[in-house]
C-alpha positions as CSV (number, residue, x, y, z in Angstrom):
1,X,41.1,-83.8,-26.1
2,X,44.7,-83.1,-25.6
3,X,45.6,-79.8,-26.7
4,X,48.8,-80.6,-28.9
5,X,46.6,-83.5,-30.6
6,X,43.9,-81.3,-31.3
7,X,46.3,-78.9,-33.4
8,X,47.7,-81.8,-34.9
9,X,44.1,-82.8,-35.9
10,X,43.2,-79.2,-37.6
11,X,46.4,-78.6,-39.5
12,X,45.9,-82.7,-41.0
13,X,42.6,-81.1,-42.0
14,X,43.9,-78.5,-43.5
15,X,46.8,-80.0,-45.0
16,X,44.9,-81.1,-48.2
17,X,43.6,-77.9,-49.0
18,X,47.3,-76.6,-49.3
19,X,47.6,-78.1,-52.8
20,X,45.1,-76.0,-53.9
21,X,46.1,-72.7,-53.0
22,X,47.8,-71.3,-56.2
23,X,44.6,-72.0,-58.1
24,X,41.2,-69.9,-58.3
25,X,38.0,-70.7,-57.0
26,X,35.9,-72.0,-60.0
27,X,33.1,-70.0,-60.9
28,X,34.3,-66.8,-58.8
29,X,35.0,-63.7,-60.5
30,X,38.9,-63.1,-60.6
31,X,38.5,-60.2,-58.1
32,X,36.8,-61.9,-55.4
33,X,38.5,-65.1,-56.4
34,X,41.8,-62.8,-55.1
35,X,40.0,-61.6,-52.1
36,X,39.3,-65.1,-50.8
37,X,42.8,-66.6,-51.5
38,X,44.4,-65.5,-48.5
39,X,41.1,-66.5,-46.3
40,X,41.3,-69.8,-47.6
41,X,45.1,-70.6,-47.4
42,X,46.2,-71.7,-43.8
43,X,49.4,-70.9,-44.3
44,X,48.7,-67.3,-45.2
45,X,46.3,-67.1,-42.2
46,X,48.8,-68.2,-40.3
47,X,51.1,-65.7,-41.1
48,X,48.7,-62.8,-41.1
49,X,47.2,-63.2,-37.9
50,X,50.5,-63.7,-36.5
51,X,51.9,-60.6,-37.5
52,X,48.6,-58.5,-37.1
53,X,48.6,-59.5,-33.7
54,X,52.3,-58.7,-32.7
55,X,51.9,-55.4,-34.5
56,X,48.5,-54.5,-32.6
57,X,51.2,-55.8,-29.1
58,X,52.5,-52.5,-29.0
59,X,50.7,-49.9,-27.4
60,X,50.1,-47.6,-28.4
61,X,49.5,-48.8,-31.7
62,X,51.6,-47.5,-34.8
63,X,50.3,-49.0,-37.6
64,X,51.3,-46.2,-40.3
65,X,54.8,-47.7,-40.7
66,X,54.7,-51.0,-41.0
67,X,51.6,-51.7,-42.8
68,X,53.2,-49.4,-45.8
69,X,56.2,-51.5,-46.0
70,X,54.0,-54.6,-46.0
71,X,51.6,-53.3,-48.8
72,X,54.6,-52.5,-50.6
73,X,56.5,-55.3,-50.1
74,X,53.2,-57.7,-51.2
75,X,52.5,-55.1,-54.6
76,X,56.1,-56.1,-55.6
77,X,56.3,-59.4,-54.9
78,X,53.0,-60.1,-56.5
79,X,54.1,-57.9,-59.6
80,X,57.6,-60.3,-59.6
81,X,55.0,-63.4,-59.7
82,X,53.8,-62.2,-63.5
83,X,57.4,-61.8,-64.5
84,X,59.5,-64.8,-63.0
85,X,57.0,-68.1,-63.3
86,X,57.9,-70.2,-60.3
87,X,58.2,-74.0,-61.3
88,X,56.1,-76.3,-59.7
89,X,59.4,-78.1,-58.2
90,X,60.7,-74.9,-56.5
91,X,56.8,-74.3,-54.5
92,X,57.4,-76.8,-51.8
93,X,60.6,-74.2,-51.1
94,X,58.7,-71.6,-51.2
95,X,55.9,-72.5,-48.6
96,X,58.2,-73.8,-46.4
97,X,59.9,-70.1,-46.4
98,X,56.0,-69.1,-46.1
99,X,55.3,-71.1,-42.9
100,X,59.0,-70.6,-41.3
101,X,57.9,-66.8,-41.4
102,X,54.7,-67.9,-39.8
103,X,56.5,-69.9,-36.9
104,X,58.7,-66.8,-37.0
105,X,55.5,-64.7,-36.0
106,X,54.2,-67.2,-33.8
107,X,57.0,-67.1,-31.6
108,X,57.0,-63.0,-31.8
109,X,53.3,-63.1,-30.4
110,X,54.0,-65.7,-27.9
111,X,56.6,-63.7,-26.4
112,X,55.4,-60.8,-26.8
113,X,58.6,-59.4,-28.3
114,X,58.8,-55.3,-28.3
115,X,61.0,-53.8,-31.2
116,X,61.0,-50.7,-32.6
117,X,58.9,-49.5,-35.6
118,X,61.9,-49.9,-38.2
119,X,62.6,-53.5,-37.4
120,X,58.4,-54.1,-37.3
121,X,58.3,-52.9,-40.8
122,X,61.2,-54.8,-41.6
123,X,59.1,-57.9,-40.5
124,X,56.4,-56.9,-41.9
125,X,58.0,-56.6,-45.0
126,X,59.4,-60.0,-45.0
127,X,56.2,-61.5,-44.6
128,X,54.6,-59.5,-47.4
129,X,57.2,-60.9,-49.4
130,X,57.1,-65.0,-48.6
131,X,53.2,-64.6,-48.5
132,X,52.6,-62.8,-51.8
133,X,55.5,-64.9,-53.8
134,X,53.2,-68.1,-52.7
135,X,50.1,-66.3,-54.2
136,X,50.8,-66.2,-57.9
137,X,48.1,-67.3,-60.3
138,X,48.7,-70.6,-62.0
139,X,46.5,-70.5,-65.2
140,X,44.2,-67.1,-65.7
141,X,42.2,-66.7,-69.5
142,X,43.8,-63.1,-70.0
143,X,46.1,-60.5,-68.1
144,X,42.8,-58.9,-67.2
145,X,42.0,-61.4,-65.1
146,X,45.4,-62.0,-64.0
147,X,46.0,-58.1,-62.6
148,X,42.1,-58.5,-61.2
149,X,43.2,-61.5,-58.8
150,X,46.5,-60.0,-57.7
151,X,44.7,-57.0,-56.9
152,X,42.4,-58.4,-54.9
153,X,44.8,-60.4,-52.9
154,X,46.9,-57.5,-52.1
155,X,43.7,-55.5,-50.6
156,X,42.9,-58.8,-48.7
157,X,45.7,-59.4,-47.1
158,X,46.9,-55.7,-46.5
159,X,43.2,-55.1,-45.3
160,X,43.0,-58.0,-42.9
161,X,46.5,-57.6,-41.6
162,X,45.3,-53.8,-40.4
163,X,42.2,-55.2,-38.8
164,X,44.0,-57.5,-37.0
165,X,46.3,-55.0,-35.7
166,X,44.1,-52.9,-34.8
167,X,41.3,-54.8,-32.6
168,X,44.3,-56.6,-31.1
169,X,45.0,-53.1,-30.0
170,X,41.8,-52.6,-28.5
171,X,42.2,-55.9,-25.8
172,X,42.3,-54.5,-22.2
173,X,45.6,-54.7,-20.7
174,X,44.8,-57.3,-18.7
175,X,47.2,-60.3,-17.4
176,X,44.8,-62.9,-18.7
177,X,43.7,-61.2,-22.1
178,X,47.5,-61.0,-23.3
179,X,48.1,-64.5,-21.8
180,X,45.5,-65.4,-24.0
181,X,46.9,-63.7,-27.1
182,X,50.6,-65.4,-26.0
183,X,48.9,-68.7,-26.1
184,X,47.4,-67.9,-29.4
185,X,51.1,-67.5,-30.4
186,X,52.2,-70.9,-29.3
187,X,49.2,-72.8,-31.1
188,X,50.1,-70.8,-34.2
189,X,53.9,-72.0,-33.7
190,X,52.9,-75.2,-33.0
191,X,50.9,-75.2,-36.1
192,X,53.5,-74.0,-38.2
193,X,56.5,-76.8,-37.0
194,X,54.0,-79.3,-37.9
195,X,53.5,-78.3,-40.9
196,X,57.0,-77.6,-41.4
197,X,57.9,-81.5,-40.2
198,X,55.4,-82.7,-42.8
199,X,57.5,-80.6,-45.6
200,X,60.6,-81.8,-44.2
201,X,59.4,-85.1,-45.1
202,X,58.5,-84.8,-48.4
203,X,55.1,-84.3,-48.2
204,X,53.9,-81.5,-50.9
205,X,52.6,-78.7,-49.4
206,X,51.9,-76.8,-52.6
């Protein structure tokens, strides 16, 4: 199958699953409900492997930096989600800004940009940000629950990101290992223009 059709194929997939991302997993105990949000968002995916694995691009690895400014960033922007309600016709902005950061770190991994540590935390920062604005909790029985979800999202996705970082680190220098993680990059670009096209469109993403 044609790579470009086959990426086409998994983000249409994915695509209805989008509309359920604010929402928690019926059943599921707030806490773990919060855990598996970010696991079962693409566009959050999208944008946390991205930017784990430009972070674990720079050898050596200096993690310390920019994964505080992205825990930070997300605690804030997840605390701003219980003060300022987003309305339901201002999400489709808001996940577009999710996956243009996502094409944003796409494009970082596939060319394997090198920046210093401020402007990685700066990024990282950013992406905290777009990622834990789109993670608010639509309807939760009390503020209990509410805090319990957030704070399980913001050890998920913190969490992950480092893990990411880190055993992209650990890939041997080798031409056709990082080619590999450059073409991760461009499918992970890819993903996030056509995902971006079908907001664009008018097709709700959230």
């Amino acid at each position: 199958m044609n790579p470009y059709r086959a990426c086409a194929l998994a983000v249409g997939l994915a695509l209805p699953g989008l509309s359920h991302a604010h929402s928690s997993v019926a059943g599921m105990n707030s806490f773990y409900a919060g855990l598996l949000h970010p696991l079962l968002t693409l566009p959050h995916m999208l944008v946390l492997a991205g930017l784990g694995i430009w972070l674990g691009q720079h050898p050596p690895l200096r993690l310390k930096t920019p994964l505080l400014a992205f825990a930070a960033g997300c605690a804030a922007a997840l605390l701003l989600t219980t003060r300022i309600a987003i309305p339901p016709s201002s999400q489709n902005v808001v996940m577009t800004v999710v996956m243009a950061v996502a094409l944003g770190c796409g494009i970082l991994v596939a060319a394997s940009a090198r920046l210093p540590v401020g402007l990685r935390a700066t990024v990282a920062a950013v992406a905290a940000i777009a990622v834990a604005l789109d993670s608010g909790v639509d309807s939760a029985p009390t503020v209990l629950a509410t805090s319990f979800t957030l704070l399980g999202t913001w050890i998920s996705t913190t969490v992950l990101l480092a893990n990411v970082a880190y055993y992209t680190s650990l890939c041997p220098p080798r031409q056709w290992v990082q080619i590999a993680l450059r073409i991760a990059g461009s499918w992970m670009a890819a993903a996030s223009v056509l995902v971006l096209a079908f907001a664009l469109k008018g097709m709700p993403l959230a």
